[in-house]
N, CA and C atoms as an extended XYZ file, in Angstrom:
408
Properties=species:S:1:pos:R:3:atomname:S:1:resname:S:1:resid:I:1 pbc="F F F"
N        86.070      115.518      108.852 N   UNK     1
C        86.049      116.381      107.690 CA  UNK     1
C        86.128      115.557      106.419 C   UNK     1
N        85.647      115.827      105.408 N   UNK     2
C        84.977      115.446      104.550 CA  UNK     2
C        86.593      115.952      103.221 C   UNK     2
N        86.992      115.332      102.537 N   UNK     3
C        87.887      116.078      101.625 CA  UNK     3
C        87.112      116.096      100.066 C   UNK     3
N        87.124      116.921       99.299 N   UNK     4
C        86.407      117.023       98.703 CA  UNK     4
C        87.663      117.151       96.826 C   UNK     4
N        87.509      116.265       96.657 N   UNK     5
C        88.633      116.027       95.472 CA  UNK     5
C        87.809      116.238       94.462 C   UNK     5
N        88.330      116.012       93.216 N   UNK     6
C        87.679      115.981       91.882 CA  UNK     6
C        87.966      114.769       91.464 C   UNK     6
N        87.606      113.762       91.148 N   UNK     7
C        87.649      112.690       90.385 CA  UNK     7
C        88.268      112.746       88.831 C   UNK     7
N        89.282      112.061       89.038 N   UNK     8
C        90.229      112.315       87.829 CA  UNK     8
C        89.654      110.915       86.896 C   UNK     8
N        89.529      111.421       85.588 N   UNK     9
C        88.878      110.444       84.826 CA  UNK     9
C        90.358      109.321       84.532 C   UNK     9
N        89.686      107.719       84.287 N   UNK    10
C        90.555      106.884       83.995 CA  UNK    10
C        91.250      107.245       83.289 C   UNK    10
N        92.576      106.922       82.704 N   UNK    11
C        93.584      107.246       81.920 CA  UNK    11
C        94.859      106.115       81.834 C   UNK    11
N        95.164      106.120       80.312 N   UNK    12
C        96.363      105.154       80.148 CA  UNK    12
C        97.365      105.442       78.981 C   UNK    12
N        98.400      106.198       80.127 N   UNK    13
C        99.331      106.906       79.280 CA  UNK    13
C       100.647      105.767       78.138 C   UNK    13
N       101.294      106.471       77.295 N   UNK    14
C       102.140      105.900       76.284 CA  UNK    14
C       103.431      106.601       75.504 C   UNK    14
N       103.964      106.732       75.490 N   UNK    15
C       105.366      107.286       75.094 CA  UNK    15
C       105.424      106.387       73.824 C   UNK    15
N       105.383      107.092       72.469 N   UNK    16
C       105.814      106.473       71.162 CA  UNK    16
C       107.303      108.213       70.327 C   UNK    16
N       108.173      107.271       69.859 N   UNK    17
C       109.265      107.707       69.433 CA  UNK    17
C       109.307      107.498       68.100 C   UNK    17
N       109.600      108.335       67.143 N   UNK    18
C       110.033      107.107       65.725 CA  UNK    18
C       110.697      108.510       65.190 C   UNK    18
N       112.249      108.454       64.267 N   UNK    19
C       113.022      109.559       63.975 CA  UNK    19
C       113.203      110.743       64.819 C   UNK    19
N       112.681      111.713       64.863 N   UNK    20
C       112.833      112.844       65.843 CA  UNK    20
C       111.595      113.473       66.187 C   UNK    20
N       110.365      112.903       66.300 N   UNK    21
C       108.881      112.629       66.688 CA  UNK    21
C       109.130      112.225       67.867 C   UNK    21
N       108.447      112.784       69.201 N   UNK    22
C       107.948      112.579       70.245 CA  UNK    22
C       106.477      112.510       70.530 C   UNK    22
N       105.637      111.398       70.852 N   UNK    23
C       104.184      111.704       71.308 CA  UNK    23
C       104.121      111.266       72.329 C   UNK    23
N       103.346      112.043       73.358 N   UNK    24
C       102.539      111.449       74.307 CA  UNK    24
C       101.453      111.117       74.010 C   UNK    24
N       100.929      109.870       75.036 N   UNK    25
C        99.345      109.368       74.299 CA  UNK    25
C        98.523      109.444       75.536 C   UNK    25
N        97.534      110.044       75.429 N   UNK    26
C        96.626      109.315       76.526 CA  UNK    26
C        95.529      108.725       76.193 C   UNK    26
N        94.938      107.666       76.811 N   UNK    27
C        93.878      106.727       76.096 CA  UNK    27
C        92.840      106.990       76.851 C   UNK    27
N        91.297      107.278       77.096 N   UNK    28
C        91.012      107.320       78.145 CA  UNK    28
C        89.381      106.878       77.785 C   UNK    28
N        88.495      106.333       78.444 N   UNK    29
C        87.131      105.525       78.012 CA  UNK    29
C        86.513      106.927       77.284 C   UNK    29
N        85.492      106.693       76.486 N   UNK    30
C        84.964      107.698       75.484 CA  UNK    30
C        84.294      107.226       74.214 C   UNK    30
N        83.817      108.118       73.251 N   UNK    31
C        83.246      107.786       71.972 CA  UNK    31
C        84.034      107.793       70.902 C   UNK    31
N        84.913      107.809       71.041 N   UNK    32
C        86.097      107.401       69.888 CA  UNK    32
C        86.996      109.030       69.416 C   UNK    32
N        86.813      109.982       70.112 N   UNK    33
C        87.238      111.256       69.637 CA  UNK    33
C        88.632      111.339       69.781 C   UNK    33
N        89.601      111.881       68.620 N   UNK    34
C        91.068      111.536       68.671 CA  UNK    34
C        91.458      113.105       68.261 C   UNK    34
N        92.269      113.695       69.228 N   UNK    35
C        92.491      115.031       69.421 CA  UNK    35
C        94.409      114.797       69.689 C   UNK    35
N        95.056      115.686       68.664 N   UNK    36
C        96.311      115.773       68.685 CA  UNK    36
C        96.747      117.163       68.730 C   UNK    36
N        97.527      117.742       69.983 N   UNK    37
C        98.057      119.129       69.608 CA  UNK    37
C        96.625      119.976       69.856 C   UNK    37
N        95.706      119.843       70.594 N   UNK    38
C        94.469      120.212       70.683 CA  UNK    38
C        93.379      120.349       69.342 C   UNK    38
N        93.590      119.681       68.095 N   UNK    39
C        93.230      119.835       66.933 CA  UNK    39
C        92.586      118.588       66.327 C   UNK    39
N        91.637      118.604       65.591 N   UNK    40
C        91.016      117.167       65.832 CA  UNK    40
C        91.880      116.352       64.039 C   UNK    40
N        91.583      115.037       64.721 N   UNK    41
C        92.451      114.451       63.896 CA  UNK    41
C        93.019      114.398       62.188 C   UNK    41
N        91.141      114.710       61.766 N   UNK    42
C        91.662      115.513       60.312 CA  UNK    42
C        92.027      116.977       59.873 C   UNK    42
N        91.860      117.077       60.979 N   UNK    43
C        92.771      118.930       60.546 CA  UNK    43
C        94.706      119.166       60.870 C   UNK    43
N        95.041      117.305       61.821 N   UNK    44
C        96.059      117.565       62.117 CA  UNK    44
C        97.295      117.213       61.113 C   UNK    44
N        96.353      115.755       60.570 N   UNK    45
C        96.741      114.520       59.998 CA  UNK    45
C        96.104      115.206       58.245 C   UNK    45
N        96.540      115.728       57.116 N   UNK    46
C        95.670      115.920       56.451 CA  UNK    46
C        95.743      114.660       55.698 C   UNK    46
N        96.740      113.395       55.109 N   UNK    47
C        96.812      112.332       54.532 CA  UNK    47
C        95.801      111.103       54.875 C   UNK    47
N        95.106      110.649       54.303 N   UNK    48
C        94.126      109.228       55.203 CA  UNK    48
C        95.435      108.486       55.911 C   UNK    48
N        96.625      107.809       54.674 N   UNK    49
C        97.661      107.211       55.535 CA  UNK    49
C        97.831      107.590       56.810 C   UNK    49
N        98.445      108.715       56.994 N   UNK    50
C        98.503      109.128       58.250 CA  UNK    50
C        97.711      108.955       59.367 C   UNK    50
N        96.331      108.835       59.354 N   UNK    51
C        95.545      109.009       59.768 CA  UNK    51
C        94.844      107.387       60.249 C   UNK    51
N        94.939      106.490       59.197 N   UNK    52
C        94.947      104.994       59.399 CA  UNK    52
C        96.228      104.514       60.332 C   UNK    52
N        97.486      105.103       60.251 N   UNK    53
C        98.259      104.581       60.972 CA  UNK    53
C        97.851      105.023       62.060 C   UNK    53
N        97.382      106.042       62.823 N   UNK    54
C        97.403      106.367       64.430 CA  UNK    54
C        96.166      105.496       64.544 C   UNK    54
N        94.918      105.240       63.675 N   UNK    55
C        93.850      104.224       64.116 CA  UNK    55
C        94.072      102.800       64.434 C   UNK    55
N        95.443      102.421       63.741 N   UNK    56
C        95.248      101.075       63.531 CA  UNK    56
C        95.505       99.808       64.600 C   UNK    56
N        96.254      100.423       65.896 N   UNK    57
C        96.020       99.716       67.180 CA  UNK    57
C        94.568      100.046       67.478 C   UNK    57
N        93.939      100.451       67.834 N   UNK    58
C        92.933      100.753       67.858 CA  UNK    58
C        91.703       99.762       66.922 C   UNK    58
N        91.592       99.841       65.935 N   UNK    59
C        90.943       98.462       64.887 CA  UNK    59
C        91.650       97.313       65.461 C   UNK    59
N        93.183       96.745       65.620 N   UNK    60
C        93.303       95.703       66.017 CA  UNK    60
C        92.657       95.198       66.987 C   UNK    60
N        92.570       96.052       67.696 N   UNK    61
C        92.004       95.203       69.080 CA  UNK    61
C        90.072       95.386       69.436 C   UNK    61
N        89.474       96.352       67.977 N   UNK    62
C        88.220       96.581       67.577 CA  UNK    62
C        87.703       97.444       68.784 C   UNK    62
N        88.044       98.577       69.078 N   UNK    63
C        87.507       99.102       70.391 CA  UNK    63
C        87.917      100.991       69.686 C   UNK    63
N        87.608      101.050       68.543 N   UNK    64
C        87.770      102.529       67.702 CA  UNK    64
C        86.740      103.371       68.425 C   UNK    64
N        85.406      103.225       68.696 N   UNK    65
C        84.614      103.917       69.143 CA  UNK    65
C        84.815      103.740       70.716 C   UNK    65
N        85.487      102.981       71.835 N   UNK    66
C        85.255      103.019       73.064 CA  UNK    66
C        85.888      103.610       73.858 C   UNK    66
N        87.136      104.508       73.054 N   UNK    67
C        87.810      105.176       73.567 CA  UNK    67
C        88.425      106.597       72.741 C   UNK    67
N        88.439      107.477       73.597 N   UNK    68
C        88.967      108.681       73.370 CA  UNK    68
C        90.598      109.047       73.334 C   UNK    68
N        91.177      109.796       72.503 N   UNK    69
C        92.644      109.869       72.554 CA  UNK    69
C        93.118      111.316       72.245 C   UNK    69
N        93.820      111.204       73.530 N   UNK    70
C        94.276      112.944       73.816 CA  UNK    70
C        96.022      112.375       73.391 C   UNK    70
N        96.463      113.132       72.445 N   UNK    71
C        97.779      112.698       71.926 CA  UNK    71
C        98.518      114.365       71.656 C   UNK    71
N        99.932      114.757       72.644 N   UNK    72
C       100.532      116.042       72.209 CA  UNK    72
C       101.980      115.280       71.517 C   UNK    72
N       102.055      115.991       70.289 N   UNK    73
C       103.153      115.176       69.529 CA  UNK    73
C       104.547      116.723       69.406 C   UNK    73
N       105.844      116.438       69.408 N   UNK    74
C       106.470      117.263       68.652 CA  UNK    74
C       107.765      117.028       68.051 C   UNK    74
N       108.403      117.684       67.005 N   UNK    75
C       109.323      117.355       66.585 CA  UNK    75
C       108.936      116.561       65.250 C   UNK    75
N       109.977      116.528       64.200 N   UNK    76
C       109.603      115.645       62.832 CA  UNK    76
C       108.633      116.288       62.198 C   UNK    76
N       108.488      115.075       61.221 N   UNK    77
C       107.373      115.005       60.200 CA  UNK    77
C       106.136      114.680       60.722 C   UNK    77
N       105.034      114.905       59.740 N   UNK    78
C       103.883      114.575       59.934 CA  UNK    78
C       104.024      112.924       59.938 C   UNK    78
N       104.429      112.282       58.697 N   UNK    79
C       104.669      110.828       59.241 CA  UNK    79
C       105.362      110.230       60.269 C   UNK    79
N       106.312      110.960       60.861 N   UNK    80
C       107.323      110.546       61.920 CA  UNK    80
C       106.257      110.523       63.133 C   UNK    80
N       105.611      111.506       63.090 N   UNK    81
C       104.578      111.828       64.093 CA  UNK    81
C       103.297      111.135       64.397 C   UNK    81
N       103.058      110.423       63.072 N   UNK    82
C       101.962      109.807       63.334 CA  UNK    82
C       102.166      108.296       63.410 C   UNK    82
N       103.519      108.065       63.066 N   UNK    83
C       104.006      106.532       63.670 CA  UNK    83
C       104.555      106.784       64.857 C   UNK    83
N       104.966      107.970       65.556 N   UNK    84
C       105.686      107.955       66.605 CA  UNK    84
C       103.766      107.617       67.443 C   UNK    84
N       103.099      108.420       67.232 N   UNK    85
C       101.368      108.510       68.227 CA  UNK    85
C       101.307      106.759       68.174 C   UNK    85
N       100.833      106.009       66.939 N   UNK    86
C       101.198      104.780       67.138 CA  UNK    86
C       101.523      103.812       68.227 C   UNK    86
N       102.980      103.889       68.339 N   UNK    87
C       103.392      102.874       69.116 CA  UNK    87
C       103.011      103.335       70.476 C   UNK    87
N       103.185      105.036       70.521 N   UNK    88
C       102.782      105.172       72.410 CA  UNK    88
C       100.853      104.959       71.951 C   UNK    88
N       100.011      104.955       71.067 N   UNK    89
C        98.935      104.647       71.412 CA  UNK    89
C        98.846      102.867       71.677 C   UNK    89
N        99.940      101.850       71.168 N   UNK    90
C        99.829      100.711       71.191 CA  UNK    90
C       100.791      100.040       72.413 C   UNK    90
N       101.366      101.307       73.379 N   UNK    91
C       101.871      100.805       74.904 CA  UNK    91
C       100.306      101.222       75.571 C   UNK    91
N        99.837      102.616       75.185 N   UNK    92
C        98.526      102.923       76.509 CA  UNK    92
C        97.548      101.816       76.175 C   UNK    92
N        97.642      100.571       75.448 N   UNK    93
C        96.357       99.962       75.024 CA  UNK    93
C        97.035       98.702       75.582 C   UNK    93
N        98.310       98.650       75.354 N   UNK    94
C        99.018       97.340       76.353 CA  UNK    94
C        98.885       97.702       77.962 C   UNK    94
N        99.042       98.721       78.388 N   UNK    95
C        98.673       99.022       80.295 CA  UNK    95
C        97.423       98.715       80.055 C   UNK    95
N        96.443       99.204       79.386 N   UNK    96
C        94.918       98.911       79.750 CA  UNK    96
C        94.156       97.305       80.388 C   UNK    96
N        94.992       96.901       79.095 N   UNK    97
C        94.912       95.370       79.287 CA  UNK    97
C        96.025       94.339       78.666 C   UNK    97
N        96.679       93.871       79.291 N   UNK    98
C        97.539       93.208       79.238 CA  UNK    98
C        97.360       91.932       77.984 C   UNK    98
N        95.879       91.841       77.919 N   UNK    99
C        95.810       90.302       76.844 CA  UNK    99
C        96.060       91.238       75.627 C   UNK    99
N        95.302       92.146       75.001 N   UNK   100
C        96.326       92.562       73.707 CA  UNK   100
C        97.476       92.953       73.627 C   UNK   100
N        98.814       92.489       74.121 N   UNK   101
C       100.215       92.663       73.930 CA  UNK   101
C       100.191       92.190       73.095 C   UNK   101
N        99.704       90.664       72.625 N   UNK   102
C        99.758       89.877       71.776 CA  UNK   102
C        99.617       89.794       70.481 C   UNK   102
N        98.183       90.495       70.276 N   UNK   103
C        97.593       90.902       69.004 CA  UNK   103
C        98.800       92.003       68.574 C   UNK   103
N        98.863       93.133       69.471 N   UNK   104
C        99.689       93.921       69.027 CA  UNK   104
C       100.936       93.582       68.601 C   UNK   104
N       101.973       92.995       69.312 N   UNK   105
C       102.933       92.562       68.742 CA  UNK   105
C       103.058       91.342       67.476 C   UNK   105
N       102.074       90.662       67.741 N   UNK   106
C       102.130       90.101       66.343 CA  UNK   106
C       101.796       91.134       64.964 C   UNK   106
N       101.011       92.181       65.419 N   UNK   107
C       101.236       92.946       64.176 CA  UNK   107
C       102.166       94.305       64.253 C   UNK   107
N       102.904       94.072       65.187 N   UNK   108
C       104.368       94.928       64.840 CA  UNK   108
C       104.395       96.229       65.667 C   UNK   108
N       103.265       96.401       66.259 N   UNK   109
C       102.866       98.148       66.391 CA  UNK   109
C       103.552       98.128       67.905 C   UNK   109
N       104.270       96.987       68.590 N   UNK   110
C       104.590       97.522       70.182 CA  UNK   110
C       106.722       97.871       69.524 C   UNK   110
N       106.525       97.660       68.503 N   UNK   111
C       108.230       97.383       67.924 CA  UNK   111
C       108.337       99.489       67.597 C   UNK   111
N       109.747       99.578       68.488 N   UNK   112
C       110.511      101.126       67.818 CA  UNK   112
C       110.933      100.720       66.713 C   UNK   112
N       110.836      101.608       65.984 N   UNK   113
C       111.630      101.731       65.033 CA  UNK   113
C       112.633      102.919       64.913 C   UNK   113
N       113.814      102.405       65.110 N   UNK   114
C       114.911      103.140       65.600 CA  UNK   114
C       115.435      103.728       64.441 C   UNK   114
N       115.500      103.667       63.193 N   UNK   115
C       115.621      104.150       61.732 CA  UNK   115
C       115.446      105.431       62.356 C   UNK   115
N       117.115      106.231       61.804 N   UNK   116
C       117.107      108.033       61.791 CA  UNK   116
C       118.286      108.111       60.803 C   UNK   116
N       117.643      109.427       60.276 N   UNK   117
C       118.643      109.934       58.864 CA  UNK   117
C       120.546      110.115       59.808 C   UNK   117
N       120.937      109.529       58.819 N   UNK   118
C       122.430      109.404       59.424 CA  UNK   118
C       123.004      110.909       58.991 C   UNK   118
N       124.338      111.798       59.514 N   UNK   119
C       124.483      112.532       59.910 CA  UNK   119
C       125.825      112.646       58.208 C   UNK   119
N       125.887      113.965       58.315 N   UNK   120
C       126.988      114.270       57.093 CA  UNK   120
C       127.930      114.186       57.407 C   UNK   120
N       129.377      113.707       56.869 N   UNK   121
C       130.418      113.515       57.637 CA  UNK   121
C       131.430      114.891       56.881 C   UNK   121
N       132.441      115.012       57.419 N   UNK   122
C       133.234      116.404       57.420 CA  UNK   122
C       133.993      115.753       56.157 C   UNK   122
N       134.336      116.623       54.804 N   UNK   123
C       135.346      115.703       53.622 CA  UNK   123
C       134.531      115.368       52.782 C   UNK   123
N       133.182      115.276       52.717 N   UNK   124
C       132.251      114.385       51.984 CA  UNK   124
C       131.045      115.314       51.841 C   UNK   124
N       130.493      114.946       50.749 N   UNK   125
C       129.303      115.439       50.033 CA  UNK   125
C       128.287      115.120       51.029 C   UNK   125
N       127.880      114.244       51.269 N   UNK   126
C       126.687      114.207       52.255 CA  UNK   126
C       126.924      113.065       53.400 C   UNK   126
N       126.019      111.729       53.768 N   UNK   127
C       126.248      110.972       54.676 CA  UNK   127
C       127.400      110.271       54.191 C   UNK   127
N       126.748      108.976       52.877 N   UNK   128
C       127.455      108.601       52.215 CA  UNK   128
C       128.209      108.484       50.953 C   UNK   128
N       127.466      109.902       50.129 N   UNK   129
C       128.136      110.071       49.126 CA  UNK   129
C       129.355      110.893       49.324 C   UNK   129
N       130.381      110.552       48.271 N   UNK   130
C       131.654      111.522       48.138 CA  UNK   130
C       131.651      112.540       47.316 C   UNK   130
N       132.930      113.073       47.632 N   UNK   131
C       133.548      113.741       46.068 CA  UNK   131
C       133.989      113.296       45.131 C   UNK   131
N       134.032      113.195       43.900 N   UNK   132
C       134.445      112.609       42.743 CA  UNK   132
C       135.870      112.380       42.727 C   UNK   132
N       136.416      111.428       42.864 N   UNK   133
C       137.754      110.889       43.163 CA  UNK   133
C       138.514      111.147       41.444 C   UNK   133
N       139.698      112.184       41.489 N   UNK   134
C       140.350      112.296       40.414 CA  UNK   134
C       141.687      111.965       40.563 C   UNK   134
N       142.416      110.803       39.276 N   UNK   135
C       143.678      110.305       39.896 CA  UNK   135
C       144.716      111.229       39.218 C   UNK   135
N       144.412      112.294       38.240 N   UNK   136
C       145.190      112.965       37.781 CA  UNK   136
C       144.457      114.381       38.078 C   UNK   136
């Protein structure tokens, strides 16, 4: 007997984090089409910034048109979100091929950035500001 599967297209997944932004990435061979949240990239991203940062592993390693990117993001900002797509698009491009770790990390994009707004403390105006200290 014969089993009759579907052929699951290549794929190279990525987990990127940055503030309270979660993305999944998937990288997968294609004409360069970059789909986030099922929405294509300038309807998701309306800033170019934004929009250069999720490209820019992608230009490093010059392969913008050879691949397709299915990316579901949630949580945060639009910038949190599009540096969080980032780094998981610059792990699925490190599984692909192992020789751009290099490129990538020399330009920063395999690095978390663990930076999150610090929390208000109880007594106090905000994180680190106070109340106006009166000695009389």
């Amino acid at each position: 007997m014969e089993e009759t599967t579907k052929a699951q297209p290549e794929q190279y997944y990525g987990t990127g984090r940055r503030k309270c932004s979660i993305a999944r990435v998937y990288l997968r061979p294609g004409k360069g089409d970059v789909v986030i949240n099922g929405r294509a990239l300038n309807a998701y991203f309306p800033r170019e910034r934004q929009r250069i940062h999720l490209r820019s592993p992608l230009e490093a390693i010059e392969s913008v048109d050879k691949f397709d990117v299915v990316v579901t993001v949630h949580g945060g900002g639009l910038m949190g979100q599009a540096e969080a797509a980032r780094l998981g698009l610059s792990r699925a491009i490190q599984i692909f091929n192992l020789e751009f770790r290099g490129r990538l990390k020399k330009l920063g994009f395999l690095s978390r950035d663990s930076r999150a707004k610090e929390r208000k403390k109880y007594g106090q105006k905000g994180a680190r500001k106070r109340f106006q200290f009166s000695k009389r």
